[in-house]
C-alpha positions, 0 to 999 in steps of 0.5 A, spaced: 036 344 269 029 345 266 025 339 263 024 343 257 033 343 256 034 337 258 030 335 252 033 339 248 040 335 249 036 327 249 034 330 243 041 332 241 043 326 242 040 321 239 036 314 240 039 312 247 044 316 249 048 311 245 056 311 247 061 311 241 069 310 241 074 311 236 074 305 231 078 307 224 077 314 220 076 316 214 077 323 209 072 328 208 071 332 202 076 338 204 081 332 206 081 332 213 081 326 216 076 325 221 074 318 226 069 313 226 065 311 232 061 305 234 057 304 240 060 302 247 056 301 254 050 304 252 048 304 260 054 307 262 055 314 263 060 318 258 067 319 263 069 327 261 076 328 265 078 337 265 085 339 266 085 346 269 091 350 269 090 354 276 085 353 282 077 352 281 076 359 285 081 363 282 074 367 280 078 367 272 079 363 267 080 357 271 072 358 273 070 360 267 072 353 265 068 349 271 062 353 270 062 350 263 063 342 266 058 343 272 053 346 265 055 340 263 054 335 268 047 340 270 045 339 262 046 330 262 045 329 269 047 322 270 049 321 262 056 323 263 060 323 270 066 329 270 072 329 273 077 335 273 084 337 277 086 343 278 094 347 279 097 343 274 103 346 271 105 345 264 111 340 261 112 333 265 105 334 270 102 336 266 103 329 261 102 326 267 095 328 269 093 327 262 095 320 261 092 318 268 085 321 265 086 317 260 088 310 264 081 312 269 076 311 263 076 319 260 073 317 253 073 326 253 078 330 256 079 338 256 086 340 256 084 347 258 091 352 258 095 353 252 101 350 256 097 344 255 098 343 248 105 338 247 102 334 252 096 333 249 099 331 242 103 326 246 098 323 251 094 322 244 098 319 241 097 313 245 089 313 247 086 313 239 079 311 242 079 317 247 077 324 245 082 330 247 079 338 246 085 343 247 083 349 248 087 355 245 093 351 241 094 350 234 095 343 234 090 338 232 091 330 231 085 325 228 083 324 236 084 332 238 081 339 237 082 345 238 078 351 241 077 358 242 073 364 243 073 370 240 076 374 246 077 379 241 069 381 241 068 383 248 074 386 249 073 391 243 067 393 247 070 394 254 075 399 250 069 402 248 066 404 255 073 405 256 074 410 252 067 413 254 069 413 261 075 415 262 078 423 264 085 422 264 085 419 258 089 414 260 087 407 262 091 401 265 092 394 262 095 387 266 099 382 262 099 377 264 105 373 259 107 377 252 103 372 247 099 372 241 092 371 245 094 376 250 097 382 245 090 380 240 086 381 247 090 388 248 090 390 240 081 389 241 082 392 247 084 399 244 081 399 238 075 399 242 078 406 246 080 409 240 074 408 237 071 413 243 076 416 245 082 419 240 085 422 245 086 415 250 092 411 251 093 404 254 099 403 258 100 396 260 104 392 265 106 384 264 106 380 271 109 374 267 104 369 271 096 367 270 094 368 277 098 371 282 093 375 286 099 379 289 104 381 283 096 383 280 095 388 284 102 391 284 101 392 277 095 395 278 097 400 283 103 401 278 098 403 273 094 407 278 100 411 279 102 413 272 095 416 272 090 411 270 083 412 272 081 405 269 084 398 269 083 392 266 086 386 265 088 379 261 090 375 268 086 370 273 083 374 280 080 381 282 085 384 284 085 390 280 078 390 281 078 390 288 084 396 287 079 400 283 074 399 288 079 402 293 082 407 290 074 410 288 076 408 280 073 403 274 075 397 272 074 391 268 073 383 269 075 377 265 073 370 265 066 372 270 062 377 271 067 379 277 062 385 279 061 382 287 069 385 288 068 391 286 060 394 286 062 401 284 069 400 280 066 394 276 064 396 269 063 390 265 067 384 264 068 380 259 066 373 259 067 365 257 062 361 256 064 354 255 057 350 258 054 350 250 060 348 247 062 341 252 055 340 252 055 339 245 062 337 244 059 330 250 053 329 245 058 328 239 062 323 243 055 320 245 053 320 239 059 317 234 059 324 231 065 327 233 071 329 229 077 334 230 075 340 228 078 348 231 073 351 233 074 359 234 066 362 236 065 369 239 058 372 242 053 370 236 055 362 239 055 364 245 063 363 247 063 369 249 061 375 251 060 381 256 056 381 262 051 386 265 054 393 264 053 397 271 048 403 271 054 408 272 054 407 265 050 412 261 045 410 257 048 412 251 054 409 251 049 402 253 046 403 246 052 404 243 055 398 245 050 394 244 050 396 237 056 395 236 055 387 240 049 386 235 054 388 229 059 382 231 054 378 231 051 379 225 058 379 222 058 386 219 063 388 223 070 385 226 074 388 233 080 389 227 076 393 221 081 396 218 085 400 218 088 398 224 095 402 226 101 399 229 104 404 234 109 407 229 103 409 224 104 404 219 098 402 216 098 394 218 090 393 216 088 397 210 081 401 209 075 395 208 080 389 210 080 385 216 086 383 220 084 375 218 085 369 224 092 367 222 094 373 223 090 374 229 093 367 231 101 371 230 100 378 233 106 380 235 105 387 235 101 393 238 096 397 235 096 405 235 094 407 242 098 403 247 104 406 249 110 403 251 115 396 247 113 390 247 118 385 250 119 379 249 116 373 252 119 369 258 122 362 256 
């Protein structure tokens, strides 16, 4: 990290990185409850613990979470001392992992899968001077917040591409499991291709899992072999990009810039960016400032966004997409302006509305475009 960065950060942060724990609350204005902290260890550094749903080198969501801590860890250096464990699956080990965190001196932890979400609140409830950050989930406690990024954003400007791109006129989607995030991730995707492309329709596959290299590119090829000459994905490895490179079509990354799996077939992918937000939210705990909030950032925070688009791309599409990116980022437009159809033609956003986050938050259907039912998620 640069001088110029990490001054930025010790400014941030205050008078001598000064460390604060949870002492009592109180209520704001609106009514939110929200901690009071005093200073602890000044010298020490703040112990930051991450709980990671699938391995650090699946290249997707799990990694797009590392990059974020090892920013961290890059931008206050000997202020903080992270620690993360991966592979943990939800329920009891999941409690068991968070709890351990907890007893090891982590005065912050990032529960970083949905599945998360009960045990978060329940480890919580007994560590009040410890700091929990869940990321996707809608429950909060005094000491827990929640996160997310506006995914919708940078899907809507894939689908774009998409739509751009594509000859059949059909595009291939792996699912991963039939929830909100993912349906949303879907109906943002397929916005963006029918804004381009009229005539396009999305086909999806789900895996029923976040990271199985195999089941991946079996739906792949399934899509391949419905006809789809473009493939994207709401699941952790390249292995759809990496079948598109075979097979001489395009595809779209998630999480990372997964373009070194396929040179040729990668066109973009949407990204997380999770290295601002730990940093800041560190500084806060340093700082005695943080409070339980939910945070729901897009590309004008830089949560997210795309990365490089590949020049196979014409450069009239670029522009057109990098408009539509400084329109979300201005604010004067949104992936679900309205109207927005469902598949059976029913008006569902009207004409100058927006589909608003609560009912982003519950989206339990597909939009016009998407072929195929809906089912329903695996228990």
């Amino acid at each position: 990290m640069d001088r110029r960065n990490f001054l930025k950060y010790a400014t941030l942060s205050g008078a001598g990185f000064t460390f604060a724990g949870c002492t009592g609350r109180k209520s704001n204005q609106q009514g939110e409850v929200s901690t009071t902290a005093s200073p602890i260890a000044a010298n020490e550094p703040l112990k930051v613990g991450f709980i990671y749903v699938g391995p650090v080198n699946d290249f997707g969501w799990t990694y797009a979470h590392d990059l974020g801590r090892r920013e961290l860890q890059a931008n206050l250096q000997d202020k903080v001392r992270t620690t993360f464990v991966e592979n943990v699956s939800v329920g009891a080990d999941a409690e068991r992992v968070i709890r351990q965190l907890a007893l090891d001196g982590n005065k912050l932890i990032f529960t970083t899968s949905f599945g998360f979400m009960n045990p978060t609140i329940k480890v919580a409830k007994d560590f009040p001077k410890v700091f929990f950050e869940h990321c996707t989930g809608y429950k909060r406690a005094v000491n827990v917040g929640t996160y997310l990024g506006r995914f919708e954003e940078p899907r809507y400007l894939t689908g774009m591409i998409a739509g751009k791109m594509t000859k059949s006129n059909i595009i291939g989607f792996v699912g991963a499991y039939p929830i909100p995030e993912v349906i949303r991730g879907i109906g943002a995707f397929t916005q963006g291709v029918r804004a381009t492309n009229p005539k396009a329709q999305v086909r999806v596959i789900w895996v029923q899992s976040w990271f199985e290299p195999t089941k991946e590119r079996e739906a792949a090829q399934a899509l391949v072999n419905l006809g789809a000459d473009i493939l994207s994905q709401h699941t952790d490895s390249a292995a759809a990009i990496q079948l598109a490179e075979e097979k001489g079509i395009f595809a779209f990354g998630y999480n990372t810039d997964m373009s070194k799996f396929g040179t040729k077939a990668h066109l973009t992918s949407a990204i997380n960016k999770w290295g601002k937000f730990y940093t800041e939210k560190a500084l806060s705990v340093i700082n005695g400032t943080w409070k339980s909030q939910d945070v729901w950032d897009g590309i004008s925070q830089e949560m997210v966004d795309i990365s490089p688009m590949n020049q196979v791309i014409p450069g009239d599409v670029q522009q057109l997409v990098n408009a539509k990116r400084d329109e979300f980022i201005k604010g004067a437009a949104h992936p679900f302006d309205g109207p927005v159809k469902d598949q059976q033609g029913v008006v569902r956003v009207p004409q100058g509305k927006v589909l608003d986050d609560k009912g982003q938050l519950a989206m339990d259907w597909y939009v016009e475009g998407v072929e195929g039912t809906l089912p329903k998620q695996k228990s």
